[in-house]
C-alpha positions in Angstrom: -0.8 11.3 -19.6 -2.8 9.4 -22.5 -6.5 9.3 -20.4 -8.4 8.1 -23.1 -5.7 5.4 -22.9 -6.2 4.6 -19.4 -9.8 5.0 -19.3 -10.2 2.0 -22.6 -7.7 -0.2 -20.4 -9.7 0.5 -17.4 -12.9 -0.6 -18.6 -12.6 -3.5 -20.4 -11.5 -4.7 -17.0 -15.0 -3.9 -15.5 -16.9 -7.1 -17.2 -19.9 -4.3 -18.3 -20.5 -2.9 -15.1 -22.4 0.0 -14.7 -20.2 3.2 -14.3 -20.6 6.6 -14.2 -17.7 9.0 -15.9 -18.1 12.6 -15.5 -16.2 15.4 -17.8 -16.2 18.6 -17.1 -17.9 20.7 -20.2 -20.5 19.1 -22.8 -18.2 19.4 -25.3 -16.2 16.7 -23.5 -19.0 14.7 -22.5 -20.0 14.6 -26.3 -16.7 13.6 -27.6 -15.8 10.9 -25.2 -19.0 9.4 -25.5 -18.1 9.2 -29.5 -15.2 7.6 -28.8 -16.1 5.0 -26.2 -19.1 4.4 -28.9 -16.8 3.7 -31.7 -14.5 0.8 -29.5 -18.0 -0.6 -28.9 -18.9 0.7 -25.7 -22.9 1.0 -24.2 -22.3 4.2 -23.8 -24.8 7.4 -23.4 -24.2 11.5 -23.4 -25.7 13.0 -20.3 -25.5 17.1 -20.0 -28.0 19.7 -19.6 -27.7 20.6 -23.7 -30.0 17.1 -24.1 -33.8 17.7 -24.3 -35.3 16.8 -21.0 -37.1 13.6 -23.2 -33.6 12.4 -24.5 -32.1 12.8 -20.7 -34.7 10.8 -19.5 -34.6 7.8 -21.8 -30.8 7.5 -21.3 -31.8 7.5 -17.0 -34.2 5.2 -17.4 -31.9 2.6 -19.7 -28.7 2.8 -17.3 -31.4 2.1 -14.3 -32.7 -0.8 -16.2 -29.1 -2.4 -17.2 -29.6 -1.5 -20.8 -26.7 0.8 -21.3 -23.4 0.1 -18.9 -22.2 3.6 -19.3 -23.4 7.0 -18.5 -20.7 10.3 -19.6 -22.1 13.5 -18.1 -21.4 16.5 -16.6 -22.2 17.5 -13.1 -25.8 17.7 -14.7 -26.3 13.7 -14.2 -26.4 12.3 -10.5 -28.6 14.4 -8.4 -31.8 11.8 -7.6 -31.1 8.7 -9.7 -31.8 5.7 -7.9 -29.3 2.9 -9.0 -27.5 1.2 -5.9 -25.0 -1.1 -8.3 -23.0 1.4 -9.5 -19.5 -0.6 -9.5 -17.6 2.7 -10.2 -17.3 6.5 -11.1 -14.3 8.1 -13.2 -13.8 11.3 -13.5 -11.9 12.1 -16.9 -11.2 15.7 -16.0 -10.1 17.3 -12.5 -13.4 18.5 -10.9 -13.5 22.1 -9.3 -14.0 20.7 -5.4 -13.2 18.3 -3.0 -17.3 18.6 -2.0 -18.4 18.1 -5.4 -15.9 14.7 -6.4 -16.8 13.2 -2.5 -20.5 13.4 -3.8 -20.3 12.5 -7.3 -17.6 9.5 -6.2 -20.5 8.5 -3.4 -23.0 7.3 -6.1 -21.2 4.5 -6.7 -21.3 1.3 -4.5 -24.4 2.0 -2.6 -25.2 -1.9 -2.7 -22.7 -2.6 -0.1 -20.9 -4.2 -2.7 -17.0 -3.2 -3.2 -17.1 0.0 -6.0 -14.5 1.9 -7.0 -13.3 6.0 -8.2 -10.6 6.5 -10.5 -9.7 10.4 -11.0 -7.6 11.0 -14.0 -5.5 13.7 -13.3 -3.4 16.3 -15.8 -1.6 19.1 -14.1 -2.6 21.2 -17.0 -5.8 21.2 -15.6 -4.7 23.7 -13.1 -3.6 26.6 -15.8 -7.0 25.8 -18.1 -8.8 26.8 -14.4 -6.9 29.5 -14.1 -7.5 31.0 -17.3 -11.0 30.4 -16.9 -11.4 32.1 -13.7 -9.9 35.1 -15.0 -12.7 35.9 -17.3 -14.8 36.1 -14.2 -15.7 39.2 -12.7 -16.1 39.2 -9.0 -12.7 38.9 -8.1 -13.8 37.7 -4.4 -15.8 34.6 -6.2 -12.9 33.8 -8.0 -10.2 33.9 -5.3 -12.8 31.2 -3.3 -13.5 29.7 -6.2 -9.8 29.0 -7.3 -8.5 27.9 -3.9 -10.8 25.4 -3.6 -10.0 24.3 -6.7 -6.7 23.8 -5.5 -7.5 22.0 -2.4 -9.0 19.8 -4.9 -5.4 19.5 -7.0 -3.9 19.0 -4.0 -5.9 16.1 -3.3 -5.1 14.7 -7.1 -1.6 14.9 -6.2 -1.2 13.4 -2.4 1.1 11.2 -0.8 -1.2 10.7 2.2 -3.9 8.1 2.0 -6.7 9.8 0.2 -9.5 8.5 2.7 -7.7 11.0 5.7 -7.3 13.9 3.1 -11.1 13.9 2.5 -12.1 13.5 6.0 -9.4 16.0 7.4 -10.8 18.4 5.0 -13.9 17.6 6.1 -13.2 18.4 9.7 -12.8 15.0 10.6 -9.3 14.4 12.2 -8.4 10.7 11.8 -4.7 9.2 11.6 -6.2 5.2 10.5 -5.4 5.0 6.8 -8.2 3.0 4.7 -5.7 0.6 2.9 -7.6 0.8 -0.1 -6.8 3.6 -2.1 -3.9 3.3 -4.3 -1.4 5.5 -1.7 -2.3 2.4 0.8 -1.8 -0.6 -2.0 0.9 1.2 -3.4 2.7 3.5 -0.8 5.5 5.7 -1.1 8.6 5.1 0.6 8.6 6.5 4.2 11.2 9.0 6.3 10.8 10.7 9.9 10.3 13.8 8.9 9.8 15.1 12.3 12.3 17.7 12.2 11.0 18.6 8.6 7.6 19.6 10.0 9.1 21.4 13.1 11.0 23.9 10.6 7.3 24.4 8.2 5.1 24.4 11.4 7.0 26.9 13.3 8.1 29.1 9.8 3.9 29.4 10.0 3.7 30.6 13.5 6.5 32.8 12.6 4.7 34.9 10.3 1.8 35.1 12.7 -0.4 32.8 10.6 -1.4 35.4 8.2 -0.3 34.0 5.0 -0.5 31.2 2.3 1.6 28.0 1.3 3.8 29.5 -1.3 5.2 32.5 0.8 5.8 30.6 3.9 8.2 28.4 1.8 10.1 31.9 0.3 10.8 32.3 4.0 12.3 29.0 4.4 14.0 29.1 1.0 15.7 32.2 2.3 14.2 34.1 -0.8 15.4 37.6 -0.8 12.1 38.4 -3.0 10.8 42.2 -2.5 7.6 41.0 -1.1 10.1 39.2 1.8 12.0 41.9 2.4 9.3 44.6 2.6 8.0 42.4 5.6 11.0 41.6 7.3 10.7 38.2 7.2 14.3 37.9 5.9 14.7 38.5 10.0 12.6 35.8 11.3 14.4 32.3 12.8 13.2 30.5 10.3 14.4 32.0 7.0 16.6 29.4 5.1 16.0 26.9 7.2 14.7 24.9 3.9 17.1 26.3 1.5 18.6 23.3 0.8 15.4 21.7 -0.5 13.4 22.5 -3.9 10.1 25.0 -3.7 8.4 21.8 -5.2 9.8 19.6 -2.3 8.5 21.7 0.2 5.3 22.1 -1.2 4.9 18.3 -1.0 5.7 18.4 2.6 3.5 21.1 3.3 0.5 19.1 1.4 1.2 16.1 3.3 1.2 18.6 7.1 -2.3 19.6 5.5 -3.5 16.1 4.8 -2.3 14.5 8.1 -5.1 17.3 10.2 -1.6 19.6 11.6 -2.4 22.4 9.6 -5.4 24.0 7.6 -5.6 26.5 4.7 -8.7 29.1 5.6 -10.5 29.5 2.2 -12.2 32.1 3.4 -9.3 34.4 3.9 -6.7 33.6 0.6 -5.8 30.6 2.2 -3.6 31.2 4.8 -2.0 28.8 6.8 -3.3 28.2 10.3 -1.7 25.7 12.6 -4.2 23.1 14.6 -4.0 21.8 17.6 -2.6 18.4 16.7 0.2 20.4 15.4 1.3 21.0 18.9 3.3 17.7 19.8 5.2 18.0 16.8 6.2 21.4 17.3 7.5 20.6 21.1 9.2 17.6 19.9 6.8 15.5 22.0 5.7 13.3 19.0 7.4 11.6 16.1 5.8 12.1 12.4 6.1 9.5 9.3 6.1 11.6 5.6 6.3 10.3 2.6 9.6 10.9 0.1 7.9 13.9 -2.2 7.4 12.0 -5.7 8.4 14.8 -7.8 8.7 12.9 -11.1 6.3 9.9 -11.0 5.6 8.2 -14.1 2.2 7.7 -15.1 0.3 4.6 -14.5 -2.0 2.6 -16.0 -5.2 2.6 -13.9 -6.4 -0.9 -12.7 -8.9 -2.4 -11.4 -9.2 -3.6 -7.6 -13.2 -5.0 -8.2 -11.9 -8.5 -9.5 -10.5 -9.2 -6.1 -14.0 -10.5 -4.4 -14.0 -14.3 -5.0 -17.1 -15.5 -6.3 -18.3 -17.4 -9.8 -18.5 -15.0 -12.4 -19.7 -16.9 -14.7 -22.6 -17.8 -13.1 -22.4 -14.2 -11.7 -23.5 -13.1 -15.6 -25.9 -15.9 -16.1 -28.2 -14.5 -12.8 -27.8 -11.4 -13.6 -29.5 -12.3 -17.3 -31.8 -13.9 -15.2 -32.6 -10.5 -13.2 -32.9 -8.0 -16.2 -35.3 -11.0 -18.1 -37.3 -10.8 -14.5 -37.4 -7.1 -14.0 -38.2 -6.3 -17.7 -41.7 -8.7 -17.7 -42.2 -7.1 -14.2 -41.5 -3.4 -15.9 -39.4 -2.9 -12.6 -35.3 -1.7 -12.6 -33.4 -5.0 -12.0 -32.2 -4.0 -8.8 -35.9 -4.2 -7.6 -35.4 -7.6 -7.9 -32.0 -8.4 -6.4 -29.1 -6.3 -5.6 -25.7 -7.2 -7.3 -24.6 -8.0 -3.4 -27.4 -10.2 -3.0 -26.7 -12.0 -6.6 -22.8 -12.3 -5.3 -23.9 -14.2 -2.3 -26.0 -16.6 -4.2 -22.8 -17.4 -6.4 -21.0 -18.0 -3.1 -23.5 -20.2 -1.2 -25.3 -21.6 -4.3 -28.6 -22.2 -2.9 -30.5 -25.3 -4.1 -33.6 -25.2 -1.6 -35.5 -22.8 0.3 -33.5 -22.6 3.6 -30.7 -21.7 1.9 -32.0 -19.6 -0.3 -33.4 -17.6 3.0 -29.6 -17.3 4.4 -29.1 -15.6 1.2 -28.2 -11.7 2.3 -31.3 -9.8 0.6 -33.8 -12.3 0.2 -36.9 -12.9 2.6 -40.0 -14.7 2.5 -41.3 -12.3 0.1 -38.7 -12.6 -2.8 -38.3 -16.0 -2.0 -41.7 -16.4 -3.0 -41.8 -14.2 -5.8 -38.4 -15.4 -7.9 -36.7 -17.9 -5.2 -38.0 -21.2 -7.8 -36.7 -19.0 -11.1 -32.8 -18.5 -9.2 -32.5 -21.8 -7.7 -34.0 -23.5 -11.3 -30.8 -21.2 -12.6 -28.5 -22.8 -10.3 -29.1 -26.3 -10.0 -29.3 -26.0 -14.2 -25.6 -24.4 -14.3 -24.1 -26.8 -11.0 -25.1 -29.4 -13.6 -23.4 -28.4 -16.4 -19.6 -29.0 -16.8 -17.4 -27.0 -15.6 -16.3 -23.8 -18.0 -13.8 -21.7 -18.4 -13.8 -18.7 -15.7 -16.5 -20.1 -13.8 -16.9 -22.6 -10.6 -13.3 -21.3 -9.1 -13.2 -17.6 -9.3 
């Protein structure tokens, strides 16, 4: 699994863009931050343990572009005012689907292509477990662990992860994003049409009432005493799956869940509830693409997908010096000045006078006035430089 390992390789590909990477306990926060520190990182702690003075100093320096890197808990985000975030990690699993869709939304509110990277261990899933048991309404727990599992179930999907969030969300689309890494790097494809018949009617079978993992005992043909006791040894569809691994079916049932045909109810031990989607499937009316369960994937190292806009980054830096040197005499964060997007699209149109510095997305008559002369003085100084390494044809 090696995350530290990932997360070094990941961010020396980021060329000291601001990022946010969240941990789960300040314990974790404290020690990553040590570590990123030590292999020369700008990096800050962020956790509710810091004195309200010390968590404000370390705010205001990643707003002004003095420090690249923030590592907090769920304690940083809530209010802060940065737009050119390029990207969010989180090192640990976090508990919910709700809470990683709004910590992963900080980033990239620019307009300008960001990017999350989740670092996933399937250890996580006992340490929760573990944890929850020390708690002692058992109704908070059971909510609070099957959400947490929705949210491991996410980690480990096979279905582009754009339509898992919005189908958990309640909004049924089929239109993956191609940009998540199941849509740059998918997994090989079957019909498994008749795969889905067998799960979606083994759940209408047992009348809805009951969760993932005993609705595949029935199709295993498990002779366990729970199965017995309720006679679903009798239904149609007991065995029907016995042939294929608990494991394998869980991924098929995951993927059913992902693609809007069937929904866990949280409220009520997450039982199994078919949708009406799942209705064309079951009478055979409508064909459905899964993905080959990877059961043994190798890990990966994490990459990044940012370097893929085309625009001088060279001269991408030098503005950008330009903008903190601006925003600190003005005592403003540099993104008061000019966006990252709107410092992109000078790079690509190079403006050398005022019209085209007022085609320039983000700049109008009033920034063109206040630092138009100090960007163009910038530009025309670098176009007549020679050309250097990295810079002109990125």
């Amino acid at each position: 699994f090696r995350p530290l390992e990932q997360l070094l390789a990941y961010l020396k590909q980021q060329e000291n863009n601001s990022g946010i990477i969240y941990c789960s306990s300040r314990r974790k926060v404290d020690e990553l931050t040590a570590q990123l520190q030590e292999k020369g990182f700008k990096a800050a702690a962020y956790h509710a343990g810091h004195a309200a003075e010390h968590r404000q100093q370390v705010q205001d320096a990643f707003k002004r572009d003095d420090l690249a890197l923030i590592v907090a808990t769920v304690a940083f985000g809530m209010g802060v005012d940065k737009p050119n975030i390029r990207f969010v990690v989180h090192f640990e699993l976090p508990r919910t689907i709700e809470a990683y869709y709004q910590e992963t939304g900080r980033a990239g509110r620019d307009g300008v292509t960001a990017e999350a990277l989740l670092l996933f261990d399937p250890a996580d899933i006992g340490r929760m477990k573990r944890w929850l048991q020390t708690e002692e309404n058992n109704q908070r727990a059971e909510v609070t662990w099957q959400r947490f599992l929705s949210m491991a179930a996410f980690a480990e999907a096979q279905t582009c992860r754009r339509l898992v969030l919005l189908n958990y969300f309640g909004e049924a689309r089929q239109q993956p994003c191609g940009n998540c890494d199941i849509c740059l790097n998918p997994p090989q494809r079957f019909d498994g049409t008749e795969l889905a018949q067998k799960a979606l009617s083994c759940v209408y079978r047992v009348n809805q009432n009951f969760g993932l993992h005993h609705v595949i005992e029935v199709l295993r043909g498990s002779q366990s005493q729970k199965v017995l006791d309720l006679g679903h040894d009798k239904l149609s569809t007991w065995g029907l799956g016995k042939e294929l691994s608990h494991d394998y079916w869980l991924s098929i049932f995951r993927q059913l869940i992902h693609h809007g045909l069937l929904q866990q109810d949280i409220s009520h031990h997450s039982v199994l509830r078919l949708l009406p989607v799942a209705r064309p499937i079951l009478r055979g009316e409508q064909r459905l693409q899964l993905a080959v369960p990877r059961l043994q994937s190798a890990p990966k190292m994490a990459s990044s997908k940012l370097a893929v806009q085309h625009y001088d980054r060279v001269l991408f830096a030098r503005l950008r010096a330009l903008r903190k040197a601006i925003a600190e005499r003005d005592d403003v964060p540099p993104f008061v000045v000019f966006s990252d997007a709107t410092l992109i699209d000078m790079c690509q149109k190079l403006p050398t006078d005022q019209p085209t510095m007022l085609s320039v997305s983000g700049v109008g008559q009033t920034k063109l006035s206040r630092y138009g002369d100090d960007f163009m003085t910038e530009i025309c100084r670098y176009l007549d430089e020679d050309v250097p390494a990295g810079g002109k044809l990125a």
